[in-house]
Steps between C-alpha positions, in 0.01 A plus 500: 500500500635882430630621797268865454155309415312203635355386171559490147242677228254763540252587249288822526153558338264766485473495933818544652505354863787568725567551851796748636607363881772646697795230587579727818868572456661787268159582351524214262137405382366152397328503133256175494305428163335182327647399221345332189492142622351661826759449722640777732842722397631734794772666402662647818814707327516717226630325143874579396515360169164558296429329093233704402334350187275809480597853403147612718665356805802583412419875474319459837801368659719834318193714662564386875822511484642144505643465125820447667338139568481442151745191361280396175265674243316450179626718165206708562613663803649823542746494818661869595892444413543581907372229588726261360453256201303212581506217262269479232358161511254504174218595394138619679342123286783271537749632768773183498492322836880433516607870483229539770659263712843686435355758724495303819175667589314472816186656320331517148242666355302342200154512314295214396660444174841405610420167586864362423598714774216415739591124480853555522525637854202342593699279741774716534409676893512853299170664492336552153266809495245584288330813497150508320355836371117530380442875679710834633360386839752164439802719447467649869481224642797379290670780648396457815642145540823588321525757807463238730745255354758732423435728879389774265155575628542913550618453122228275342252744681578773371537411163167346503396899610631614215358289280167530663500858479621543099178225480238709696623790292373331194216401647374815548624625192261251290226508722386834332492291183130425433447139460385521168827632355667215683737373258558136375800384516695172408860394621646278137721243680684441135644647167420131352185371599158677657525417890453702788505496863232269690236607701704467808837673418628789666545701153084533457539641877752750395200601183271550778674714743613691195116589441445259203267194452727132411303236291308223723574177296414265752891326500774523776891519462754688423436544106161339339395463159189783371308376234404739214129510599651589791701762391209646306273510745736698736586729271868613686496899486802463629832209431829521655765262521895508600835454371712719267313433116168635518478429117471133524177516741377766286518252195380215737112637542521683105399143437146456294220528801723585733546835422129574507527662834558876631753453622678438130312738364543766674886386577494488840795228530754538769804368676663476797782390672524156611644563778216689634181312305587151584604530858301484825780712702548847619507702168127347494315857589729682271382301197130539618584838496644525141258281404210743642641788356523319167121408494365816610774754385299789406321504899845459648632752311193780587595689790161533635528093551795569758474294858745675669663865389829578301784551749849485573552211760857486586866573376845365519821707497762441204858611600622711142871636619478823273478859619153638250292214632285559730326204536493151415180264567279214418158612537192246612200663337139398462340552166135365387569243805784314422842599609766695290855580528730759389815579540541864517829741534430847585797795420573764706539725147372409146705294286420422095485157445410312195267259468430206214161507629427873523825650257712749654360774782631730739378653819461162656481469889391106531623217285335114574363183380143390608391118506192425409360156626300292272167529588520851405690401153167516316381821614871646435420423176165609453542830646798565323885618610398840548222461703697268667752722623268720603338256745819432608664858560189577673524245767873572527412853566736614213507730198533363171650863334796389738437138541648170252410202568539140333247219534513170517342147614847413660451458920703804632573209804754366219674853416882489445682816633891489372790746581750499298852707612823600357679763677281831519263347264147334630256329287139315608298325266113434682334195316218327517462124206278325393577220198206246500252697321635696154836422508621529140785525261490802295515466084338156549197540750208701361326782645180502651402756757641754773468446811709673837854400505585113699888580485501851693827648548599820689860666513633757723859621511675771750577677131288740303491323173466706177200407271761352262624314812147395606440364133779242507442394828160399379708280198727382807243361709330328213767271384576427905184401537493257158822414617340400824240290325702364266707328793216391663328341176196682522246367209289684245165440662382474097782268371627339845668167304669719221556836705683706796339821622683838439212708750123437578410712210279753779873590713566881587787661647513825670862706500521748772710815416553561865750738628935546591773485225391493133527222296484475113570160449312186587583307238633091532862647483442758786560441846162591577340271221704183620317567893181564388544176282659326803165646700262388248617150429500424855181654526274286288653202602428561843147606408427215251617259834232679718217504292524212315734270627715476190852460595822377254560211704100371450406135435468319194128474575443881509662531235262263336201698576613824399572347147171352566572167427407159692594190513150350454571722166765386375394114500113601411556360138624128560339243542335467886664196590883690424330778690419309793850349501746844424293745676586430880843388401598809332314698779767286759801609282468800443561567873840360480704810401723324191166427313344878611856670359445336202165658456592806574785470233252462235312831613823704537616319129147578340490881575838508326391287258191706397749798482736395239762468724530085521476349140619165543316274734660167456679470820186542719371240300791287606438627864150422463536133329795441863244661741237256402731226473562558903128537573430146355841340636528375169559591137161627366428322162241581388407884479158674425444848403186671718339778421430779755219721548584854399821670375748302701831661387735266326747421808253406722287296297855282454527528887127346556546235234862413685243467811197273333740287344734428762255451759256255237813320463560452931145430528543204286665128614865586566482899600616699749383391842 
């Protein structure tokens, strides 16, 4: 038996029942539950060394403060690089039992589905936790017994506040919504096939605390086929899904029949992330909240609908080391009910700055960069930047004849601030990145639409640059900033296979004349252009780290997704018995980092390949034909040629087939063990 439990498995369902007793001594608690055989599990200390199977958990466990527990996660999981690197042990369907077991945990955390896993430790003494989701009301108490496991009780409390409150918030927001503009609204499951969630799943609750009215089908689980009767009769007003390629679901219900719905007509098709949509965690009331504000954009955006009144709520200092600032914050601010936040620099004189957002100006006293969240995205949109602004400056209490700001959808939590010194010269570079959304690569991508900037970058110096001076330092933080993303791999978000991103496409900068000796020169050969370069670079790497987790030294598996490609992809056109047999092996070795370098040689080799620069591609065919000769532990006779879904650049189409065929061949009499 585990020395911290006195049972084995617990499975939770829709009624969590647990009981908290104090042991007496050094305020440890005892945490007794029923687990899904129905036998008792007390755990009596909190778990060291956590597997957590599922990123809601795992985000829980991030939210209280115990990620340091965390020895094992899926590919799906987002871990802050503080934290350390746990392993990655697979995949959210088929996690691989052996790199579990690598972990030496004392606890895991699975769903339903990952049934290898279940039977694995079934005997093992380590408990096996599952943690079932139809309803917000599940997630507190989720929380709650995290808290108690983990002695974080204060801290599962008071997240479950929060989230109550953003909830109620919403509540009363739609609640001035007659019912009979109520709209309808369907969750699609699938880019492939027409399911959606089951009567019983936690994603119809999120449609009705968001206002809207889910389909009743009369089926329970996590996805369920609808019928198109059903579909027809329902008549969706409303269809979201998640995931990065709206297109495909957009194609999905264009089908004959299915696109007899309002929904398609009127083209009220959306998507959100994943990792908020498909999660029963603590990000849940923000999505309702997005989601809301999505259905019923034109009431959020009226004033008169207001619950509570535009305000400033709070304000951090910012420590700027140069003599004409007066001040340097991060404002809290509350506009049409949902929190704000700006960063805002105040001078003690004006200064001319210029601005690719605004142009050049002078007379300015206050300088910033204003986050919008996303449930006010919409109504950004529909009232328009200026109006905007407006809102904005008028909450902030500030002029906008003396006043520049830049906007963007980047948390102001995640800003960079750089300095940047040689001798008597001081540079910062303020920025704020986001790269998940419109990341592109300019002369291929095309354009669509404006939108507030997602890379925001401001720069200060103790100089007063000239305009001349200003004007190159705009060309100087630029090509730091492609440089930045460059080095990270950052992909087009329209051509992520064939593409990096040079910029977002919406990215502003703002170039502060400010005031002491005058400079002319900011150029890359100046003194001044190689700090603000230095600032910059550092800048949006930091900031791409914060906000979206993106960091050089990234998994193979993230890597994956942002070139949105999958496994279950890549082996979608053989024949389901090879499927069957590659799929999990290739998902095992692909952890092992020979096998993952290889893969990420054949990115690196097919951007330089699609440039011109790599002609000849005979010796990675070589590499290829040796890598899958050591995946079967044999030589690999006979060889087929597969064909991939999409544009699959050259290099990594060899790389796949050097996968399939070396791993057909161990899966046969006479492979690799």
């Amino acid at each position: 038996m585990h020395p911290r439990v006195s049972s084995i498995c617990l499975g939770l369902g829709l009624i969590v029942c647990w009981l908290v007793l104090p042991l007496g001594t050094g305020g440890a608690v005892e945490v007794s539950l029923t687990d899904a055989y129905n036998r008792p599990l007390t755990i009596t200390q909190p778990p060291r060394r956590v597997v957590s199977l599922v990123p809601g958990v795992t985000e829980m466990l991030l939210a209280l403060g115990v990620g340091n527990t965390l020895q094992g996660v899926t590919y799906y999981d987002r871990v802050p690089p503080g934290l350390g690197k746990p392993a990655v042990v697979g995949g959210f369907f088929r996690p691989l039992t052996q790199a579990v077991a690598k972990c030496q945990p004392d606890c895991i955390f699975v769903t339903d589905i990952q049934r290898e896993v279940q039977e694995r430790f079934r005997d093992s003494g380590i408990p096996v936790i599952y943690l079932k989701a139809h309803t917000v009301r599940d997630i507190f108490a989720h929380l709650r017994l995290l808290g108690a496991m983990f002695q974080r009780g204060e801290q599962a409390e008071a997240l479950c506040r929060r989230i109550q409150e953003k909830l109620e918030l919403i509540r009363e927001k739609v609640a001035r919504i007659p019912d009979s503009r109520r709209v309808r609204v369907v969750r699609l499951m699938s880019d492939k096939e027409m399911v959606v969630p089951g009567d019983d799943s936690f994603q119809n609750d999120y449609i009705r605390q968001a206002g809207g009215i889910p389909p009743v089908l009369g089926k329970k689980g996590a996805l369920v086929p609808i019928t198109l009767a059903q579909w027809q009769q329902f008549n969706p007003q409303v269809i979201f899904t998640c995931g990065r390629d709206l297109k495909q679901a957009q194609k999905l219900v264009q089908q004959p029949g299915w696109q007899e719905v309002d929904a398609v007509r009127q083209e009220k098709i959306f998507r959100f992330p994943c990792e908020l949509t498909c999660r029963a965690s603590v990000h849940a009331a923000d999505f309702v909240a997005w989601l809301a504000a999505t259905l019923y954009l034109k009431d959020f955006a009226d004033p008169q609908n207001r619950v509570r009144p535009d305000a400033v709520l709070a304000s951090d200092p910012l420590t700027l080391d140069l003599p004409y600032v007066r001040q340097a914050r991060v404002v809290r601010s509350r506009i049409l009910d949902f929190e704000h936040k700006s960063l805002s620099i105040d001078f003690k004189t004006p200064v001319a700055v210029i601005s690719t957002l605004e142009g050049p100006r002078q007379g300015i006293l206050t300088v910033g960069n204003h986050y919008t969240p996303p449930p006010c995205w919409g109504i950004s949109h529909l009232l328009g930047l200026a109006k905007d602004r407006a809102q904005v400056y008028r909450v902030l209490k500030k002029d906008g004849q003396n006043t520049s700001f830049l906007f963007t959808g980047a948390d102001m939590a995640n800003l960079s601030v750089q300095q940047a010194n040689f001798k008597d010269l001081k540079v910062y570079a303020l920025v704020t990145a986001g790269v998940e959304g419109n990341a592109l690569r300019l002369s291929h991508d095309e354009g669509r639409f404006y939108e507030p900037g997602t890379i925001n970058i401001i720069l200060l110096t103790n100089c007063r640059l000239s305009p001349r001076a200003m004007s190159r330092a705009l060309l100087a933080a630029t090509e730091a900033k492609t440089a930045a993303l460059q080095d990270l791999d950052i992909r087009s978000s329209e051509q992520p296979l064939t593409c990096q991103a040079t910029g977002t496409g919406t990215d502003n900068i703002i170039v502060v004349g400010g005031r002491g000796p005058a400079i002319d020169n900011a150029g890359g050969h100046s003194k001044m252009g190689e700090l603000l370069g230095r600032a910059v670079y550092q800048g949006v790497r930091e900031a791409v780290a914060r906000q979206n987790g993106i960091t050089s030294g990234r998994s193979l598996w993230q890597r994956l997704q942002e070139r949105r490609l999958g496994l279950y992809e890549l082996v979608r056109n053989l024949p389901e018995a090879s499927r069957a047999q590659i799929l999990p092996l290739w998902e095992s070795v692909m952890l092992e980092p020979r096998y993952a370098g290889f893969m990420e040689t054949a990115f690196a080799l097919s951007d330089t390949s699609a440039r011109g620069q790599v002609l000849d591609l005979s010796a990675f065919a070589d590499y290829c034909r040796l890598i899958a000769q050591d995946l079967a532990g044999k030589p690999v006779t006979e060889w087929q040629t597969v064909t991939f879904p999409g544009e699959l650049p050259r290099p990594a189409q060899m790389a796949c087939e050097a996968f399939i065929n070396g791993l057909a061949a161990r899966a046969r009499p006479g492979g690799k063990p």
